[in-house]
Wavefront OBJ file of the C-alpha trace (Angstrom):
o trace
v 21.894 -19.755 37.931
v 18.831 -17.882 36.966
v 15.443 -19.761 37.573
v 17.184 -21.670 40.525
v 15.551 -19.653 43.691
v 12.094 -19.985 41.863
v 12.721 -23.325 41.901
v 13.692 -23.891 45.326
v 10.848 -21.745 46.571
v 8.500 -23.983 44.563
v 10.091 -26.774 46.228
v 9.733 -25.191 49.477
v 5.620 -24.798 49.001
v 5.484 -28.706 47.817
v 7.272 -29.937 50.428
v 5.018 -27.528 53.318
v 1.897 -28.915 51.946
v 3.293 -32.793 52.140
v 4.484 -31.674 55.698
v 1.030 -30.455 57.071
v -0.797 -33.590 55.463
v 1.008 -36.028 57.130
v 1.183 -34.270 60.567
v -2.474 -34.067 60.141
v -2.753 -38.320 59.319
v -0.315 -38.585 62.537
v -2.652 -36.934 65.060
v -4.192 -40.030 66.039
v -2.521 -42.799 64.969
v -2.332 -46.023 67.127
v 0.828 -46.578 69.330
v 3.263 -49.364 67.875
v 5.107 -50.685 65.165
v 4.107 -53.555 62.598
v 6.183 -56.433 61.902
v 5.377 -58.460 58.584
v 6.254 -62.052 58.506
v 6.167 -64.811 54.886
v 5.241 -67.787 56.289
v 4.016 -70.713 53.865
v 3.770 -67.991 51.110
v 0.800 -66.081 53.285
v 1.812 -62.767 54.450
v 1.014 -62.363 58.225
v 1.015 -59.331 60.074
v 1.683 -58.412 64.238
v 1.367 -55.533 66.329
v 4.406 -54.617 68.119
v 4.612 -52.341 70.699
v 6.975 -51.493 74.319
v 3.718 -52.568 76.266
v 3.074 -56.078 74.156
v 5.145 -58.801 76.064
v 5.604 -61.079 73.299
v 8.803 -59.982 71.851
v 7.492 -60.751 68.160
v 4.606 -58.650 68.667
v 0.643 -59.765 68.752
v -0.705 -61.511 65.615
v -3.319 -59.565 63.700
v -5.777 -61.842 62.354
v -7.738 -61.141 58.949
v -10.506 -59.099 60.514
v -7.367 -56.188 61.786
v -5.808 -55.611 58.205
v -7.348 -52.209 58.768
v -5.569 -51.726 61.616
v -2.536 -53.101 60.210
v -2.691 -50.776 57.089
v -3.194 -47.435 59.686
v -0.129 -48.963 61.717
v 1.824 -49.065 58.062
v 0.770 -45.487 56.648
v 1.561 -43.954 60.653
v 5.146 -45.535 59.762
v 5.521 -44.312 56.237
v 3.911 -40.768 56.853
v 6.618 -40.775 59.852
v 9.608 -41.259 57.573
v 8.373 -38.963 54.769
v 7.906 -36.068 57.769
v 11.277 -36.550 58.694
v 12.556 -36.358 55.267
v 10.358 -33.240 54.825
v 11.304 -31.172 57.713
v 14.817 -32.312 57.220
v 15.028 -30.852 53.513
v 12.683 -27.659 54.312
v 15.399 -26.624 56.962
v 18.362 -27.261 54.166
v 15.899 -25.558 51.872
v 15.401 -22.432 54.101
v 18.719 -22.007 54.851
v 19.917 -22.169 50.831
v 16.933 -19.692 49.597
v 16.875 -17.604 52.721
v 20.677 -16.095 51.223
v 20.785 -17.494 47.601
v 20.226 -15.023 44.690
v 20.085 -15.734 40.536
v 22.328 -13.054 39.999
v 24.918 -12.752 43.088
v 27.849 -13.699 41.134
v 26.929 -10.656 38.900
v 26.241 -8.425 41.361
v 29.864 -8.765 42.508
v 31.118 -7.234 39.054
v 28.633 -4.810 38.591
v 29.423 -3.742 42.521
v 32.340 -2.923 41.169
v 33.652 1.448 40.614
v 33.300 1.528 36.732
v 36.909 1.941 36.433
v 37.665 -1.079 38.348
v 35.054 -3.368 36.063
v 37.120 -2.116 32.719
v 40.242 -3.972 34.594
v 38.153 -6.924 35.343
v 37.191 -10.221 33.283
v 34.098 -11.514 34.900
v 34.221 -14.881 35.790
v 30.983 -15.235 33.749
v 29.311 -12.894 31.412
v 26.856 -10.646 32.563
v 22.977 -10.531 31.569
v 23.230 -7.663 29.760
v 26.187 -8.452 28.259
v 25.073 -12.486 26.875
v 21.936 -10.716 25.505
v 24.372 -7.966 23.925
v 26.630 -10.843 21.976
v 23.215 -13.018 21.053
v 21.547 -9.676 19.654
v 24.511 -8.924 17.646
v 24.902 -12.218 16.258
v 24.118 -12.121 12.124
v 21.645 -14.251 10.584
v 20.372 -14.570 7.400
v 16.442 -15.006 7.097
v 14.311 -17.040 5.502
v 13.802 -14.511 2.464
v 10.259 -12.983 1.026
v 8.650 -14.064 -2.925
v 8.066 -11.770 -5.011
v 4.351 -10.112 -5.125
v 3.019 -11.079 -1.661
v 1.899 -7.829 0.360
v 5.048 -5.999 1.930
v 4.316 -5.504 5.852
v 6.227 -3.742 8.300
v 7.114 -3.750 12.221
v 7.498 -0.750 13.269
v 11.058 -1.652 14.338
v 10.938 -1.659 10.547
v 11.457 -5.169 9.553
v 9.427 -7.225 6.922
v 6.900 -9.528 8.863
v 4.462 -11.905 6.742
v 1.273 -11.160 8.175
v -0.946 -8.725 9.826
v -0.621 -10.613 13.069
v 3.192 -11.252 13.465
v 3.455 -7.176 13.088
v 1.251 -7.096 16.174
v 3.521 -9.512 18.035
v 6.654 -7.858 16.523
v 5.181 -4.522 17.430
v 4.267 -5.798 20.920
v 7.544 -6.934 21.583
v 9.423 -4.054 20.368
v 7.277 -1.252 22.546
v 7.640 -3.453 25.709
v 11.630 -3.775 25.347
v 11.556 -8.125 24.470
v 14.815 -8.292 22.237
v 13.861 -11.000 19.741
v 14.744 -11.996 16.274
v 12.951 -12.555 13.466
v 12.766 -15.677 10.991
v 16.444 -16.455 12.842
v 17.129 -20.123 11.161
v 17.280 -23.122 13.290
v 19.165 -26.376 12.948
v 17.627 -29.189 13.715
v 19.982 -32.137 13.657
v 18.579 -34.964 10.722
v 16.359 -32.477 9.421
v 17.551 -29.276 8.141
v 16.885 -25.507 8.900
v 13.740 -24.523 10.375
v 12.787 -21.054 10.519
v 10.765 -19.682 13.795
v 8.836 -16.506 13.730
v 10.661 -14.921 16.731
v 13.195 -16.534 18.943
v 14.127 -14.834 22.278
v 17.222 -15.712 24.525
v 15.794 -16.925 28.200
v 17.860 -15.110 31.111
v 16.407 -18.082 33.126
v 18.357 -20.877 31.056
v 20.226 -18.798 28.991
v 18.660 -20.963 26.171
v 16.839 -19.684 23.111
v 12.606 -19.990 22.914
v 10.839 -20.135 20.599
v 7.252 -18.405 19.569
v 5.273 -19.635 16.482
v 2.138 -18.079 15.545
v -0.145 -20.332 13.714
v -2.732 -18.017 12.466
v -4.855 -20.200 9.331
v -5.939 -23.111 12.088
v -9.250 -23.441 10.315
v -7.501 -24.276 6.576
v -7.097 -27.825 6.760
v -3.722 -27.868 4.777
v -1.996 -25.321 6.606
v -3.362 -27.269 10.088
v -1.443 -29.649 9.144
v 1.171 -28.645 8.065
v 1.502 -26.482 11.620
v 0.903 -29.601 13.269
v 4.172 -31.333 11.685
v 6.209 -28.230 12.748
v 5.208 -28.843 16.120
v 6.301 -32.835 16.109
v 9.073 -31.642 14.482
v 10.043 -29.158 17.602
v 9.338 -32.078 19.634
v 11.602 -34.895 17.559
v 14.310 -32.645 18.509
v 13.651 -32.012 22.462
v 11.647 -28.934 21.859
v 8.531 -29.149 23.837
v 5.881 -26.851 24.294
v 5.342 -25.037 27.269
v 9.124 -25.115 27.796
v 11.230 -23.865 25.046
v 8.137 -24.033 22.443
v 5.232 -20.705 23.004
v 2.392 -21.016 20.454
v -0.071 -18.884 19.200
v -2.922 -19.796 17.415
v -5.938 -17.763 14.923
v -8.891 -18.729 12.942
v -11.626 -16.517 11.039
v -13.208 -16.377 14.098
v -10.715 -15.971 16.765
v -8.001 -13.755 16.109
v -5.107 -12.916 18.099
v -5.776 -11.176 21.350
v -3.470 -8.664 23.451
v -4.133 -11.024 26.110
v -3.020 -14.222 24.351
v -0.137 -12.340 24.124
v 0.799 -11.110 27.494
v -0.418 -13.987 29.163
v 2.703 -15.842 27.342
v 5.229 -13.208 28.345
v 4.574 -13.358 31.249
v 4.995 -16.950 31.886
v 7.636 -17.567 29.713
v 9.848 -14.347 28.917
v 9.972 -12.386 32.018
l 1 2 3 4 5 6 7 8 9 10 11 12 13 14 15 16 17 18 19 20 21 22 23 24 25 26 27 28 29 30 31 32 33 34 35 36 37 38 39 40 41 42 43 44 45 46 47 48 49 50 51 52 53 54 55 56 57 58 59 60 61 62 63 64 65 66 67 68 69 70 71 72 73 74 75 76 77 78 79 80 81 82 83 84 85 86 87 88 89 90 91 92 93 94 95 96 97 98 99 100 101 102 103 104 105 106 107 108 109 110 111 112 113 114 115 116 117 118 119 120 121 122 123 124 125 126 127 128 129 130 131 132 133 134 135 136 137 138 139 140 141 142 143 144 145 146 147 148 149 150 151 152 153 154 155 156 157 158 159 160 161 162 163 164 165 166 167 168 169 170 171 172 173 174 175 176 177 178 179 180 181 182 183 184 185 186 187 188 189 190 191 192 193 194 195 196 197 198 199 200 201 202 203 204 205 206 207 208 209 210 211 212 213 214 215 216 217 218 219 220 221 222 223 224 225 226 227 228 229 230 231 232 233 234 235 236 237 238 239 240 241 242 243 244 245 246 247 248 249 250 251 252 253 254 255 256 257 258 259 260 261 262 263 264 265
């Protein structure tokens, strides 16, 4: 499963910082346990500890609740360390060996003539981008007398800016298609600018450029896409990249590699 080591190594980092913090708040905590008791509705609390003779522990009166909250945190911050250090080690162990792509590397370990012989238990990367790319698709279709622009993978884009995304993808090897139609389920076809197949899910994205921000209409109109992605479990940030232009601030290179990176490589 592609995606999964990030993940555990992310997991890993959380779980180191939660460690530290609480070894830190355990450094000098005071020795014991506390016991709560309910009694006539009022919460009372008692110090136990091996040295206290009275088997119930030491009543704390009102003026030691903060030393009854300190005993209370030194037992909670013991049992989340425990269940820290415990999952770090199972953690370790799993990312220390695990790779995304081990079950491919099997096949592609293979002598050529041997992988020709050979149905891989699951497709390849290469191969599931290979079938998507391949797939037909009929787009959403140009009027007649708008200005004709061209990618120079030599498709028709509709503006100025999409050709710089289309070009940008195309020179840094992003397979993508363009205007590919959507189904959304109680809606109808929707029709994203580029849609890209993620080797980390093995789920489609989506990238929609939004490039008249500052004409009121068309604002709005963008913005009812975007609920629209959303109605149907299509959130930004996750399966949803956005671009957006005005008169004033047009679509930089940056912008644009700043998203690839985070979401298509």
């Amino acid at each position: 499963m592609y995606g999964l080591k990030e993940m555990l190594l992310k997991e890993e980092a959380r779980l180191q910082k939660i460690a530290e913090k609480t070894r830190n708040q355990l450094k000098d905590v005071p020795a014991g346990t506390l016991r709560i008791s309910k009694s006539n509705n009022h919460i009372q609390y008692y110090h136990c500890s091996k040295k206290n003779p009275r088997k119930n522990g030491t009543y704390l009166p009102k003026a030691e609740e903060r030393f009854a909250r300190r005993l209370a945190q030194k037992e909670y911050d013991e049992k989340v360390l425990r269940l820290a250090e415990r999952r770090l080690r199972q953690i370790g162990h799993m990312a220390g060996e695990y790779q995304d792509d081990e079950i491919e590397k099997i096949f592609l370990g293979e002598h050529e003539a041997r992988r020709k012989l050979i149905c891989p238990a699951e497709a390849t990367w290469e191969q599931q981008l290979t079938r998507w790319m391949q797939e037909k698709y009929e787009g959403k279709g140009f009027q007649e007398g708008i200005a004709q622009i061209y990618s120079d993978r030599g498709e028709r884009v509709r503006s100025k800016s999409e050709k710089i995304l289309a070009d940008y993808f195309y020179h840094n090897n992003i397979p993508y298609k363009y205007e590919k139609p959507l189904h959304l389920k109680g809606y109808g076809v929707i029709y994203p600018d580029f849609t890209f197949l993620s080797k980390r899910t093995g789920s489609e994205i989506y990238w929609e450029h939004e490039g008249r921000m500052d004409d009121p209409e068309y604002a709005k109109t963008a913005i009812k896409k975007i609920e629209t992605y959303e109605e149907h479990g299509i959130y930004i940030g996750e399966r949803l990249i956005l671009t957006f232009e005005t008169e004033a601030a047009v679509l930089s290179k940056k912008s644009i590699e700043r998203n690839v990176r985070r979401y298509l490589t």
